[in-house]
C-alpha positions in Angstrom: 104.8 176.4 71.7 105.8 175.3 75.0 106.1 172.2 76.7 102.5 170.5 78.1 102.2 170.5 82.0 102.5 166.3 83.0 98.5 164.7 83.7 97.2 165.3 87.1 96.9 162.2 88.6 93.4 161.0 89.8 94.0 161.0 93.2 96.6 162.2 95.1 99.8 160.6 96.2 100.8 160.5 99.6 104.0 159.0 101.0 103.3 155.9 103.0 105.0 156.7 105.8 102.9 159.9 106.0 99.7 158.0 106.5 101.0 154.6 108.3 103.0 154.5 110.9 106.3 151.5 110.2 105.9 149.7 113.1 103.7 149.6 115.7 104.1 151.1 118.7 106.0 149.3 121.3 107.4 146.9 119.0 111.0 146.8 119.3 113.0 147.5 115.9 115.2 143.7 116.8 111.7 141.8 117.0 110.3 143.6 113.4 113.9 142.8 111.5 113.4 139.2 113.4 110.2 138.9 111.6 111.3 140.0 108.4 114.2 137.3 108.5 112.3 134.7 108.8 109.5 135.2 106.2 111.9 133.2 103.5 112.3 130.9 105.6 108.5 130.2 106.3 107.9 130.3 102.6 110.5 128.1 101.7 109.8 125.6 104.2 105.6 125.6 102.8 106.9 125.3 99.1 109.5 122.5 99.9 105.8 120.8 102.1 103.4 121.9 98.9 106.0 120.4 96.4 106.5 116.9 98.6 102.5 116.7 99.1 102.1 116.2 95.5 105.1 113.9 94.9 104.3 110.2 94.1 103.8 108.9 98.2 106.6 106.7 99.1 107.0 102.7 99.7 109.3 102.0 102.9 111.0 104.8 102.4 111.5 104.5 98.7 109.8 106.9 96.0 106.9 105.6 94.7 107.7 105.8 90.9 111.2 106.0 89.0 112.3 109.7 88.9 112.3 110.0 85.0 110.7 107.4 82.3 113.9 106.6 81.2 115.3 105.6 84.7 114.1 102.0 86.3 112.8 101.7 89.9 114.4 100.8 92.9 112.4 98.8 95.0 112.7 98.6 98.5 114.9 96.7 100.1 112.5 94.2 102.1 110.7 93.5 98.7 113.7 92.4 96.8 114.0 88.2 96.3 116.2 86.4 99.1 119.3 84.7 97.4 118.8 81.9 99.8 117.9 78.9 97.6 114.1 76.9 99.6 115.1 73.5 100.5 113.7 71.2 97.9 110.6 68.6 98.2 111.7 65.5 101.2 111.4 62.3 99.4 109.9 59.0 101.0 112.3 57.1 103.2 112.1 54.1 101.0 112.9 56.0 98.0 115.5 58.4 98.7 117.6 55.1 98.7 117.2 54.7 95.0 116.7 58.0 93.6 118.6 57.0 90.5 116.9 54.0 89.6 113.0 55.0 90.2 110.1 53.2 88.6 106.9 54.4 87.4 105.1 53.4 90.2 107.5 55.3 92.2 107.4 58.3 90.3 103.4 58.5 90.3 103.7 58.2 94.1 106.1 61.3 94.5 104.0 63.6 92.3 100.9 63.4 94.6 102.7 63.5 97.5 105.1 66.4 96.3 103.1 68.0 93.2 101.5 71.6 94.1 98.3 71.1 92.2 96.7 68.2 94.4 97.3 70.2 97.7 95.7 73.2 96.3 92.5 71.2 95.0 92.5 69.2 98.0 92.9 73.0 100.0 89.9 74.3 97.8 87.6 71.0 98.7 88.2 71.8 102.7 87.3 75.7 102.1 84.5 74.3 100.3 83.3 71.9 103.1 83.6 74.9 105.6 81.5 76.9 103.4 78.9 74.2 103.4 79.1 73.9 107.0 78.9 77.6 107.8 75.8 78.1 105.5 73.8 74.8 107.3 74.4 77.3 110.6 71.0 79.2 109.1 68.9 76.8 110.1 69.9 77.4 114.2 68.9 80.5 115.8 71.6 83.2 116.9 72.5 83.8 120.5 74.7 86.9 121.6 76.0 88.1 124.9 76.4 91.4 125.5 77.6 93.1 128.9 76.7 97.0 129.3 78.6 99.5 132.2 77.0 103.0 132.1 77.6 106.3 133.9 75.2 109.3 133.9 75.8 112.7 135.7 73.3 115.2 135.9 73.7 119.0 137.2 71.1 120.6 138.9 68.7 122.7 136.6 64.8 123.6 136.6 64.2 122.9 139.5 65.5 119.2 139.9 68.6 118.3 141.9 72.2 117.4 140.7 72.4 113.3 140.7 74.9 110.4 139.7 74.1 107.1 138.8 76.1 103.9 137.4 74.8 100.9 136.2 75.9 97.9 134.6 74.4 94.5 133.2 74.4 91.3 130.9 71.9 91.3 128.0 70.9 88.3 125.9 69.9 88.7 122.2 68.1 85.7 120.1 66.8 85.6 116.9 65.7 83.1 114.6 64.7 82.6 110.8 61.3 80.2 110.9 60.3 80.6 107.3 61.6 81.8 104.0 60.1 80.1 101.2 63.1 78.5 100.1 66.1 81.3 100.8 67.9 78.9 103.2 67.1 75.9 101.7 68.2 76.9 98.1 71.3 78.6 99.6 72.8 75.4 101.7 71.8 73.5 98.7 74.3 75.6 96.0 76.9 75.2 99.3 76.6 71.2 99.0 76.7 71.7 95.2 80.0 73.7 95.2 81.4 71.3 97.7 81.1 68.5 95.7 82.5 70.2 92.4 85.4 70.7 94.7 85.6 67.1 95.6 85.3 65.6 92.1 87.3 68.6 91.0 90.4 67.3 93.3 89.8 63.9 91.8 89.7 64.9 88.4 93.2 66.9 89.7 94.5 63.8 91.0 94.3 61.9 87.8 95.4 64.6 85.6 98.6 64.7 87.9 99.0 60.7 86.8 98.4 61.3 83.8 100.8 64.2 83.2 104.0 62.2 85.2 103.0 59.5 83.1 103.3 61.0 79.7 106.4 63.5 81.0 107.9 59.4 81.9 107.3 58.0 78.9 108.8 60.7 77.2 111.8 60.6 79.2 111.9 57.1 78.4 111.9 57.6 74.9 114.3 59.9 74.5 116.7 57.7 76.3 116.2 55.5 73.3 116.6 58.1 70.6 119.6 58.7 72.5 121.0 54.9 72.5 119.4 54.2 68.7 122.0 57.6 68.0 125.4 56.4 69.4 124.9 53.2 67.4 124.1 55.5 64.3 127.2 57.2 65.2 129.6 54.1 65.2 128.1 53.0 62.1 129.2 56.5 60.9 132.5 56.3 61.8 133.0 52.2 60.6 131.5 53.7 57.4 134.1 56.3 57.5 136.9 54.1 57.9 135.8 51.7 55.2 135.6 54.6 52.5 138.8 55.7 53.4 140.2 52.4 53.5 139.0 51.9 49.9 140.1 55.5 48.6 143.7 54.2 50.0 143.7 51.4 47.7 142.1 53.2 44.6 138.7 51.5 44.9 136.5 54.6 45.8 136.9 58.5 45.0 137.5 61.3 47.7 133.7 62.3 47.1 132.7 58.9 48.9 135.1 60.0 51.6 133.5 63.3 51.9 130.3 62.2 52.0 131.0 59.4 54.7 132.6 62.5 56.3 129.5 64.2 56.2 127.2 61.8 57.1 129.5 61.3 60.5 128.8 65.2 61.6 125.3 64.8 60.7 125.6 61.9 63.4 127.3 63.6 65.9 125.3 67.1 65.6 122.0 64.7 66.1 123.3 63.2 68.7 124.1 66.2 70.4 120.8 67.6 69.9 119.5 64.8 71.6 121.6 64.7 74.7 120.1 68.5 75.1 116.4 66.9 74.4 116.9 64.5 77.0 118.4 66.9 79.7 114.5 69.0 79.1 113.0 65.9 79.4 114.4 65.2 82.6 113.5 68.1 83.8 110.1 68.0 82.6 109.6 64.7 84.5 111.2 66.3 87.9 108.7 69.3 87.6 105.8 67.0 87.1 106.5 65.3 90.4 106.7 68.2 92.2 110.7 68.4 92.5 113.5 71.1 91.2 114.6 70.2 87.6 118.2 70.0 89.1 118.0 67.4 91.2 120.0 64.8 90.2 117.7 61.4 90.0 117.5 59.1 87.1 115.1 56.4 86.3 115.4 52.6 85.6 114.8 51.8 82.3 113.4 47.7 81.5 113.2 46.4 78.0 109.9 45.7 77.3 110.3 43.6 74.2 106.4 42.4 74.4 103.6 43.9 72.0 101.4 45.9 73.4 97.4 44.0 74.1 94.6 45.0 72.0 91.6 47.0 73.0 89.0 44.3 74.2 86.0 47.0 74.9 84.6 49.3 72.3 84.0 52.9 71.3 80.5 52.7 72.8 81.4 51.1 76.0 84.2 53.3 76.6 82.2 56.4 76.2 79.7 55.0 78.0 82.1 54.1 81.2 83.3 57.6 80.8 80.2 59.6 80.9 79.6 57.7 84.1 83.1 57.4 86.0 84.7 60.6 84.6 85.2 63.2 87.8 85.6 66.6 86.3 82.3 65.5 83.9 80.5 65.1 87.6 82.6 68.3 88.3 80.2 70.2 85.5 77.3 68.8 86.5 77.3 69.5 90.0 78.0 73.1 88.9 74.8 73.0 87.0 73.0 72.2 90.2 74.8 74.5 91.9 73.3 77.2 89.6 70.2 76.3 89.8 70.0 76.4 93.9 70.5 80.1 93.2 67.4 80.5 91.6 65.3 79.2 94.8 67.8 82.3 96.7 66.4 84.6 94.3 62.8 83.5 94.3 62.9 83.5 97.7 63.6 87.6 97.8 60.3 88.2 96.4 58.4 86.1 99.4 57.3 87.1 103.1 59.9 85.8 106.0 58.9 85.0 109.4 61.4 85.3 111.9 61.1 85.8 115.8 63.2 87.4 118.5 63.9 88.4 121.9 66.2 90.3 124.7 66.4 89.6 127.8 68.4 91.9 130.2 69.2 92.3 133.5 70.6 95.8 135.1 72.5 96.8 138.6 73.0 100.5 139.9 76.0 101.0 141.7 75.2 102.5 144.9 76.7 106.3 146.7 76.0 107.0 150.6 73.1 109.5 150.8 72.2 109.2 147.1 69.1 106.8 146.8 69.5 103.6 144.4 67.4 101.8 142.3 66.7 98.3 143.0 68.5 96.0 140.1 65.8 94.7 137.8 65.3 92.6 134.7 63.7 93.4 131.3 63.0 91.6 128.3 60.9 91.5 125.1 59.6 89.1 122.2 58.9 90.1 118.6 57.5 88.2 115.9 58.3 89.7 112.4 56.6 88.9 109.1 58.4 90.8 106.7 56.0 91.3 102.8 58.4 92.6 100.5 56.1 95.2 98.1 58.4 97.1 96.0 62.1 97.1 95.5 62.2 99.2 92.1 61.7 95.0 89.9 65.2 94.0 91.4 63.5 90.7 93.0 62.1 90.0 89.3 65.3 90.4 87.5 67.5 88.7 90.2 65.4 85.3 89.2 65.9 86.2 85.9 69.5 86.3 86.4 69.8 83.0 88.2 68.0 81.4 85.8 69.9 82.6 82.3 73.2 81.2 84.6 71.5 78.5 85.1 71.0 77.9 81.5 74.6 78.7 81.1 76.1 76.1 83.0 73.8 73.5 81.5 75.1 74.2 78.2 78.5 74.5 79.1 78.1 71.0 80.7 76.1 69.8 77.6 79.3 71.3 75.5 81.6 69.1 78.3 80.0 65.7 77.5 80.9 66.5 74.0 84.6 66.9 74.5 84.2 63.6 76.6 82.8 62.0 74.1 85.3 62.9 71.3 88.7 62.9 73.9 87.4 59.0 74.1 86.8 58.3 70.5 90.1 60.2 69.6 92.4 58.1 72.3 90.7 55.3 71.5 91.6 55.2 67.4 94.7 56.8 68.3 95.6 53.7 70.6 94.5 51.6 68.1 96.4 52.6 65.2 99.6 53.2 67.5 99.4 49.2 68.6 99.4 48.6 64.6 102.4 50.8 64.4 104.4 49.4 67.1 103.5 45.6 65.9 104.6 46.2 61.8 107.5 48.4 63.3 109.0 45.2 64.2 108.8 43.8 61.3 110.0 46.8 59.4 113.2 46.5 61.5 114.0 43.7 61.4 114.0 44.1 57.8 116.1 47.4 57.2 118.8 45.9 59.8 119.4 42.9 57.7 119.7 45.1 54.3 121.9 47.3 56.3 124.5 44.4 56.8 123.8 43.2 53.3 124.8 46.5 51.5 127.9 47.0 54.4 129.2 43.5 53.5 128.9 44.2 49.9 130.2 48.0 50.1 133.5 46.1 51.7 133.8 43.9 49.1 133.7 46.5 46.7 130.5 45.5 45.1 128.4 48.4 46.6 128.3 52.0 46.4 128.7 54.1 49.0 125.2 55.7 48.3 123.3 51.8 48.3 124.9 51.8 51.9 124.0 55.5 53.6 120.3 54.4 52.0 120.1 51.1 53.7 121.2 52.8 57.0 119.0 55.7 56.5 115.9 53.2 56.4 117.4 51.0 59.1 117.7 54.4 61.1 114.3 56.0 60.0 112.0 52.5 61.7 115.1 52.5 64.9 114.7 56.3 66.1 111.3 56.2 66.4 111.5 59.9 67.8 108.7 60.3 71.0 106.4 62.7 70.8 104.3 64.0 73.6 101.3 62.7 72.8 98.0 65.2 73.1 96.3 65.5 76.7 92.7 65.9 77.4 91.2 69.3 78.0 90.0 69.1 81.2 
């Protein structure tokens, strides 16, 4: 058997250069190796473009996004923080002089001048008033100017001559909104609503303000007095101390009543410590509640108040009463309420024919070109009166009032739901005030009481005719009624 003959390919094979010439003619052989030198470069340079085009875009010419998820981002270097420190808050010339021994009055007056919250509800109440003002601007028609230059050139076809011609002119436009059915009125009137939520809302700012420096003092103020009531816990520690040891030396006590005298003393000093950190936040609490940086060095001056606090002379009721009356972010949710329902008169008014009426009034002068003729200048003007019927705008108008009513609705409830936290913030400060007066007047009593058994079971510890337990008890109860620990007490949800 021999060998099979290859396949015949299906068309026949011609060498390239057979059919096409290599270059064209006239093309120098430099120019085509030229060409062929710089096709990688071309296609590099469009991959390196393709590849950047679909990068992240950059920020001031940083990448857009970290590199890798595992690598952070470098922002640019005009967004990174300054290192230079904003000079703090100036005080008032009359108390700059006595920075370290302010009063309450004095600290009340710094937070509203200095604390951020009043200037942004008192910035809110202006924006609200400009608001208000632009929105009474719909009653007044609107005037506009306009001034018009034109230039036409025609060339000369069909028959009709090549021409120029410039002219230019002032134009007056007027229109004016004569009747809506409650559109404009409805939408000045939620204006005037939100301007005065804005206004009782920067009242309602201005006593929270008070009321937050005046708690964050108090506080302060208290933990001045931990801090006091805790030193003289701590000599007693230590004069407890040296009496059990005094006694061990002589063979009166054990070591145990020296170790636990021992014990008792760290337990001093590690309260102590804690509250000298306690009072440091407080401080800083205070300084941020007037507005100033926690670091600045001030200090407040403490008076002993040795007189017991009055009763309550109104009641409950009355209180509420004065409340539900006087209290500004209360008005705040009412005038919201009204606010809301001034919408619905916008919305109503959708669905209802508008009358309106305008004009122009112009007036036009051609510039004029030897041996071309020019039109005289000449006015024009017109008047329309519209009436516009709105037919059918696929229900919007119907669901629009809809709308404005269920908010409406809304913001009545949420005011109804307001009153009630009025109601209870009122009849919780006011047993809470109550039962705290109590406190403070048996308190004194209490003291007075666990001091003088203090010194009783000291005296008789000395003498040897107490324990060292009958003593740390006495001062534990004397201590318990003394260090009365301050608590911030709850504020109002306003």
């Amino acid at each position: 058997m021999g060998t099979a003959a290859p396949p015949k390919p299906f068309f026949a094979q011609r060498p390239m250069h057979a059919r096409f010439a290599t270059r064209p003619p006239g093309v120098p052989v430099r120019r085509v190796a030229a060409f062929q030198a710089l096709r990688p470069v071309t296609l590099g340079i469009a991959t390196s473009a393709v590849l950047l085009g679909c990068g992240t875009p950059g920020v001031r010419g940083v990448a857009g996004t970290a590199p890798a998820p595992n690598v952070l981002w470098t922002p640019p270097v005009a967004n990174q923080p300054s290192t230079a420190r904003a000079a703090p808050p100036e005080l008032p010339p009359d108390l700059a002089g006595r920075i370290a021994q302010l009063k309450l009055a004095d600290v009340i007056d710094i937070a509203l001048r200095n604390n951020t919250a009043t200037s942004a509800a008192w910035a809110d109440a202006r924006a609200a008033a400009a608001t208000y003002g632009a929105a009474k601007g719909q009653y007044y028609p609107t005037i506009a100017v306009n001034g018009t230059a034109q230039a036409i050139k025609r060339i000369a076809s069909g028959g009709v001559g090549a021409a120029k011609q410039q002219s230019y002119g002032p134009s007056v436009n007027v229109s004016w909104l004569l009747l809506d059915f409650g559109g404009r009125a409805g939408s000045i009137g939620a204006t005037r609503e939100a301007l005065l939520a804005a206004d009782w809302t920067h009242n309602s700012t201005l006593q929270t303000v008070v009321l937050t420096v005046e708690q964050a003092y108090f506080l302060y103020v208290g933990t001045k007095g931990l801090l006091d009531a805790q030193q003289t816990t701590l000599k007693e520690a230590e004069t407890n101390l040296d009496a059990a040891q005094q006694r061990h030396r002589v063979g009166l006590a054990t070591i145990a009543d020296v170790l636990q005298a021992r014990t008792a003393l760290s337990q001093a000093r590690l309260a102590l410590e804690s509250t000298q950190g306690e009072l440091q936040t407080t401080r800083g609490a205070l300084a941020l509640s007037m507005g100033l940086p926690a670091n600045l060095p001030y200090d407040i001056e403490v008076v002993p108040d040795t007189a017991l606090p009055p009763g309550l002379v109104e009641g409950v009721d009355s209180l509420i009463a004065r409340a539900m009356r006087e209290r500004p972010d209360l008005a705040a949710q009412r005038a919201q309420v009204e606010q809301a329902r001034a919408r619905i008169s916008v919305a109503r008014s959708q669905a209802l024919p508008s009358l309106s009426v305008g004009g122009t009034a112009s007036q036009t002068y051609f510039v004029q070109h030897p041996g071309t003729p020019t039109p005289p200048a000449g006015n024009s003007y017109n008047a329309t009166l519209t009436l516009a019927i709105p037919l059918f705008s696929g229900w919007s108008q119907i669901y629009n009032v809809k709308a404005a009513s269920a908010a409406a609705e809304a913001a009545a409830q949420r005011a109804q739901g307001f009153e009630q936290q009025v109601v209870y913030q009122v009849f919780n400060a006011y047993y809470g005030l109550r039962t705290s007066t109590q406190q403070v007047r048996t308190s004194r009593d209490l003291l007075a009481s666990a001091t003088e058994s203090e010194q009783v079971a000291l005296g008789r510890y000395k003498a040897g005719a107490g324990s060292l337990l009958d003593l740390l008890t006495a001062q534990s109860t004397e201590r318990a009624h003394s260090e009365c620990k301050p608590t911030r007490p709850e504020r109002p949800n306003r």
